[in-house]
C-alpha positions as CSV (number, residue, x, y, z in Angstrom):
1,X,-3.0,-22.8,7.0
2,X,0.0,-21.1,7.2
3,X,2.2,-21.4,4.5
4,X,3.4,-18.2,4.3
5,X,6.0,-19.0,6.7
6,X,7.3,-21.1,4.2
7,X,9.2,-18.1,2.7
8,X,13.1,-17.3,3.8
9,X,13.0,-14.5,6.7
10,X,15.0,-11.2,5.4
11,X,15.1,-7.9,6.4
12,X,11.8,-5.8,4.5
13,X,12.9,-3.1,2.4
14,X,11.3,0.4,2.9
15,X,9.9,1.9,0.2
16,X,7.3,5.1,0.0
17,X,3.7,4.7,-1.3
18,X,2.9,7.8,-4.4
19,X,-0.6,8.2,-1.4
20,X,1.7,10.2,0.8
21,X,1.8,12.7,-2.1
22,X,-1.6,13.2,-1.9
23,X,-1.3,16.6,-2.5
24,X,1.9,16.9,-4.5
25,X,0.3,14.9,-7.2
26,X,-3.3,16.2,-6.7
27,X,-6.5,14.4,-5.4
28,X,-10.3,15.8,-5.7
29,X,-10.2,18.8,-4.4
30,X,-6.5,19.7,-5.0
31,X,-4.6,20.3,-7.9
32,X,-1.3,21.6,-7.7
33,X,0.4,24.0,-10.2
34,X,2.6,21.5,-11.2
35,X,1.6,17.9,-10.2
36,X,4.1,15.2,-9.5
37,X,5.1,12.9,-12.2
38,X,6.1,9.3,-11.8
39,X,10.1,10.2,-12.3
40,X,9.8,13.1,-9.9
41,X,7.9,11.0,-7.4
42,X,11.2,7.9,-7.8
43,X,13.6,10.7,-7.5
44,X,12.0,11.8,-4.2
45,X,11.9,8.5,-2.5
46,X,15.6,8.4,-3.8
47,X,16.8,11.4,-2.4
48,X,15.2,10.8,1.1
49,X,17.0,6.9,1.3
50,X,13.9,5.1,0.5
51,X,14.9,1.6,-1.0
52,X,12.1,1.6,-3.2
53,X,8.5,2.8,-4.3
54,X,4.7,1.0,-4.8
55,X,3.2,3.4,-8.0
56,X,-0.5,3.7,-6.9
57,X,-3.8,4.8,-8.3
58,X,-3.2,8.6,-8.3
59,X,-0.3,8.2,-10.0
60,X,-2.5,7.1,-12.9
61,X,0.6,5.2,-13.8
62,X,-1.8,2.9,-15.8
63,X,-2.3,5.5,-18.4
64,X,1.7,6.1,-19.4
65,X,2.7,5.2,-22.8
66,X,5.1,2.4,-23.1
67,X,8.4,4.8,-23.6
68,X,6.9,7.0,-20.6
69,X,6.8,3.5,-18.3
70,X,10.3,2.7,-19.8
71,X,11.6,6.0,-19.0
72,X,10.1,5.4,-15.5
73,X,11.9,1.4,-15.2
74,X,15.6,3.1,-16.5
75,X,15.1,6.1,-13.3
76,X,14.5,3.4,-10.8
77,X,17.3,1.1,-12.4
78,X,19.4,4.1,-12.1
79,X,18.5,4.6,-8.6
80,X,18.0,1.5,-7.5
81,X,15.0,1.3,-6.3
82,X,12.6,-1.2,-6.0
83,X,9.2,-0.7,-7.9
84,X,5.8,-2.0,-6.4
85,X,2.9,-1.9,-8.4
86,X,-0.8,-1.0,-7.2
87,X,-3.8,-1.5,-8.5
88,X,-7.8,-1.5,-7.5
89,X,-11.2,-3.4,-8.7
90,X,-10.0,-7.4,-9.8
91,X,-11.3,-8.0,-12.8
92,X,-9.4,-10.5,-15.2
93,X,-9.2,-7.6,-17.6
94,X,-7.2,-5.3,-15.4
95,X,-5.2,-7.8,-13.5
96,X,-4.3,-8.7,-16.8
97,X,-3.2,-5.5,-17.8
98,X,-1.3,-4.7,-14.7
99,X,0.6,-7.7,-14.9
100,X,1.9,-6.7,-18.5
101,X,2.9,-3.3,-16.6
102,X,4.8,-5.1,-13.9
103,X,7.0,-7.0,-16.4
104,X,7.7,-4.1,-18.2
105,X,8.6,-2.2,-15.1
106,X,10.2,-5.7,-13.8
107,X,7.9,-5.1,-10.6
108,X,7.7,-8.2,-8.6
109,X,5.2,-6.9,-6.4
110,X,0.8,-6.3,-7.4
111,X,-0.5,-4.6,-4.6
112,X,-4.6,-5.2,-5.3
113,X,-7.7,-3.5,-3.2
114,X,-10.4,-5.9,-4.6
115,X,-13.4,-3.7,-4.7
116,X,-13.7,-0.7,-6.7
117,X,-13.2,2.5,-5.1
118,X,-16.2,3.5,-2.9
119,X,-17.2,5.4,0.2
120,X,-19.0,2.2,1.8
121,X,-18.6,-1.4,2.3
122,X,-19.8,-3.7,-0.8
123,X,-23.3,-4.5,-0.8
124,X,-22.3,-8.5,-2.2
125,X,-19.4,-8.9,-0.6
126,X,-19.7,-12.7,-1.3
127,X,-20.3,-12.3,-5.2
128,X,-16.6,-10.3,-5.1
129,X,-15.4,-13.0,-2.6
130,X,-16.1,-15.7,-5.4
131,X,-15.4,-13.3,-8.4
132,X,-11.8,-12.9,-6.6
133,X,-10.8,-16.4,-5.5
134,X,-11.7,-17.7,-9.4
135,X,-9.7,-15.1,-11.3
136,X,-6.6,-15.0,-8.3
137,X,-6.4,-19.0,-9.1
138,X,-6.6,-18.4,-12.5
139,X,-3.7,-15.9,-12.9
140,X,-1.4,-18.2,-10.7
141,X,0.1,-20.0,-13.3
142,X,1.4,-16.2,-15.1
143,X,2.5,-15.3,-12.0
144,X,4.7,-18.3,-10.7
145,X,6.1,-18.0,-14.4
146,X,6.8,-14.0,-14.0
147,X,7.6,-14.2,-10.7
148,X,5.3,-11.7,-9.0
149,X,3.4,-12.4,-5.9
150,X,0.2,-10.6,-5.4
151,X,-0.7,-8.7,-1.8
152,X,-4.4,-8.1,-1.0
153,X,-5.2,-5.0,0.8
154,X,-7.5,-4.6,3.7
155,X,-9.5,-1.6,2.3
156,X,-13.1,-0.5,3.0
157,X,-14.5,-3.0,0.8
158,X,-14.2,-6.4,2.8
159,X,-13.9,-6.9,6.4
160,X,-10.6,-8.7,7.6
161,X,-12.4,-12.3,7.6
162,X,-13.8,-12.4,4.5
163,X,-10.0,-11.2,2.9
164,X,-8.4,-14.6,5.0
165,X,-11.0,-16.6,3.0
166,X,-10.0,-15.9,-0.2
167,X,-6.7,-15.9,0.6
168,X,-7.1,-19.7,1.9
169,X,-8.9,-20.6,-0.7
170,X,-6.6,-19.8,-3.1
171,X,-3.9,-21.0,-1.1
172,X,-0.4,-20.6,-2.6
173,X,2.3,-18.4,-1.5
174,X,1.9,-16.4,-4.5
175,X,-1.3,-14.7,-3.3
176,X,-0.8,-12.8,0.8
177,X,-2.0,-10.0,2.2
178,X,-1.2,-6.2,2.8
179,X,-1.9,-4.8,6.2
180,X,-3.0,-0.7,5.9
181,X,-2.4,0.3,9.6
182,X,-5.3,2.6,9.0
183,X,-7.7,1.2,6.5
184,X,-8.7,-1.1,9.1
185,X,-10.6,1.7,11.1
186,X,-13.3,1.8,8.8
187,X,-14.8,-1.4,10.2
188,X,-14.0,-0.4,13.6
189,X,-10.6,-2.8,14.4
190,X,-7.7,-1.5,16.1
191,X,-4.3,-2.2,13.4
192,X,-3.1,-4.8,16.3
193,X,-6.0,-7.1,15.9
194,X,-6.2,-6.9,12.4
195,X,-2.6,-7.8,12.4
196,X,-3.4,-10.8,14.7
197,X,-5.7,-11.7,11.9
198,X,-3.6,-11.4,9.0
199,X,0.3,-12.3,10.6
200,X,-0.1,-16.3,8.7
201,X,-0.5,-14.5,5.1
202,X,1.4,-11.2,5.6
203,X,3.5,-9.9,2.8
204,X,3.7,-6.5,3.4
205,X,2.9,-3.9,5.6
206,X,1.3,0.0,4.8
207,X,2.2,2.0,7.9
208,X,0.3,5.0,8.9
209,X,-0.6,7.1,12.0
210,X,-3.8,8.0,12.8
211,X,-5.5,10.6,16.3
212,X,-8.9,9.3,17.2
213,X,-10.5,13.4,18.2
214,X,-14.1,13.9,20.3
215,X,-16.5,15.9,18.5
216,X,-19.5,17.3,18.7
217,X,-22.1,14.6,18.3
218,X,-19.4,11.8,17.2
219,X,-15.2,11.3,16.6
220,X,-13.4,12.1,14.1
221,X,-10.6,9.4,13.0
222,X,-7.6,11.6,11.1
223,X,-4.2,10.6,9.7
224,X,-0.7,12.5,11.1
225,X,2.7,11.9,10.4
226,X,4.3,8.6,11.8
227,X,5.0,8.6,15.6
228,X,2.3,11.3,16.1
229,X,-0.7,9.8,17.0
230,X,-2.5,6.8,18.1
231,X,-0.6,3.7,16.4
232,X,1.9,1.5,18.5
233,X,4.5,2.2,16.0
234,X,7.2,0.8,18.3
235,X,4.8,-2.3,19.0
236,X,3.7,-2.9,15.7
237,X,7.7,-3.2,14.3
238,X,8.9,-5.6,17.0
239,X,6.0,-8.0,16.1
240,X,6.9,-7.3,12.4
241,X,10.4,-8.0,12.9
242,X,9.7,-11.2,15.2
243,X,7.3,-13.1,12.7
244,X,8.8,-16.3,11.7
245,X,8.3,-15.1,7.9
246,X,10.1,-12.8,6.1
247,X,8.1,-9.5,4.8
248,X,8.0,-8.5,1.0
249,X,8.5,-4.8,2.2
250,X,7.3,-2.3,4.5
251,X,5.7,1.2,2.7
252,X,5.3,4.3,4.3
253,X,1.9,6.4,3.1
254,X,0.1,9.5,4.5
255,X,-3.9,10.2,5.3
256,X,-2.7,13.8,6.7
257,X,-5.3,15.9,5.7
258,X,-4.2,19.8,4.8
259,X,-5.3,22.5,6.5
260,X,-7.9,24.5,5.5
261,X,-6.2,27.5,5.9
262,X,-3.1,26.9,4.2
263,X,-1.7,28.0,1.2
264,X,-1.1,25.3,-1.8
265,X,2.7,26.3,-1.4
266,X,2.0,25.4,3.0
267,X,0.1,22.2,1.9
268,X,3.0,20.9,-0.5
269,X,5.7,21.9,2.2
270,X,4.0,20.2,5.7
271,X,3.3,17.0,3.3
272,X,6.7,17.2,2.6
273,X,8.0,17.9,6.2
274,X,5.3,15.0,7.3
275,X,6.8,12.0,5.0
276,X,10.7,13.2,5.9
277,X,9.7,12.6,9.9
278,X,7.6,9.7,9.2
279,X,10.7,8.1,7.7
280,X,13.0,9.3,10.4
281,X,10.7,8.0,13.0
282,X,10.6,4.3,11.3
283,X,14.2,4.3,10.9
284,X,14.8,4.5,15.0
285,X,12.9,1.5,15.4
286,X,14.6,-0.4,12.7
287,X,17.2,-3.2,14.3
């Protein structure tokens, strides 16, 4: 079933996921100083040429007052950027919840992992299979009425198949998928077949670069800057550009990991340097 190629084909827009601020806005094990707000992180993307943004979990963008999301909205207005929204663990509750954020922050856009966030696979994948199908038919109706489609992320939650079957059993063009160009590694796919997989239902598109490194007694799988390691970059945009679908957008994000010898200052400025040649790189592919 394919009838995601039901949708007018237009050019994605490029916008920058708040992930490849890891640092900037602080993750376990890092705090900076002075962590990135939402504002800061729009007038980044802004000042780089991004055409929009997709506010994620670390932004804890969830917990903003309502005059702190509206200050938020009236930045991106005045920048003109595009807001995505992002959001993990479907429960009616919080799919609720983030759906009253996107119409405040006229987001048209719900990026969702399904599962919450943990270091392994789920252990009933088919209970959160079922749980998801039921509430994603549920909320249809609000969303066809908002106007906001939703985009399921491969994550390390579900493997690829088991994300097509809820996405053709909800079946409507409201509901697609996200491909992460790295996420798939943790079930051991290369980003080309996943795409294979997912290409009928694609909405949007999470691009990141990864090096695959020999060590002692195993490999270590680690994220670099676009253009630097492992992912067909050029590839994977031709195919992206050719589908006979239109994407929702294309989002740069970052898994580079800092150095354990830098200074927080060092960290903040190679994360920095990383996302500005990430972008660069994606722009000389762009037709």
């Amino acid at each position: 079933m394919m009838y995601v190629t039901e949708k007018p084909k237009t050019r994605p827009r490029i916008g920058l996921g708040s992930f490849a601020y890891r640092y900037a806005i602080g993750c376990e094990g890092f705090r900076p100083l002075q962590p990135m707000t939402a504002v800061a992180f729009l007038e980044a993307a802004h000042k780089m040429g991004f055409e929009g943004v997709q506010l994620c979990e670390n932004l804890n963008y969830a917990k903003l007052s309502r005059d702190e999301l509206l200050k938020v909205k009236e930045k991106a207005a005045e920048l003109n950027l595009f807001i995505e929204l992002g959001m993990r663990d479907l429960t009616m509750e919080n799919i609720l919840f983030h759906l009253d954020m996107a119409e405040l922050l006229s987001a048209s856009f719900l990026r969702i992992v399904l599962g919450k966030n943990r270091p392994v696979p789920e252990e009933e994948p088919q209970k959160l299979i079922d749980s998801s199908i039921q509430i994603l038919k549920a909320v249809l109706p609000r969303c066809r009425q908002q106007g906001v489609t939703i985009g399921l992320e491969n994550h390390f939650d579900l493997r690829t198949p088991d994300l097509v079957r809820v996405v053709q059993a909800v079946n409507d063009p409201q509901v697609g998928m996200i491909l992460d160009t790295t996420n798939c590694l943790g079930f051991v796919e290369r980003p080309e077949e996943t795409l294979q997989a997912l290409t009928p239902y694609l909405l949007s598109v999470h691009l990141k670069d990864y090096m695959i490194k020999k060590v002692e007694a195993g490999y270590l799988i680690t994220g670099t800057a676009l253009g630097e390691g492992s992912l067909d970059t050029a590839g994977m945009i031709k195919q992206l550009f050719n589908l006979p679908h239109g994407l929702v957008s294309i989002v740069i994000e970052l898994t580079v990991r800092r150095g354990e010898q830098q200074t927080p200052e060092e960290v903040l400025t190679s994360e920095q340097a990383a996302i500005e040649r990430s972008l660069a790189y994606l722009r000389s592919f762009m037709p």
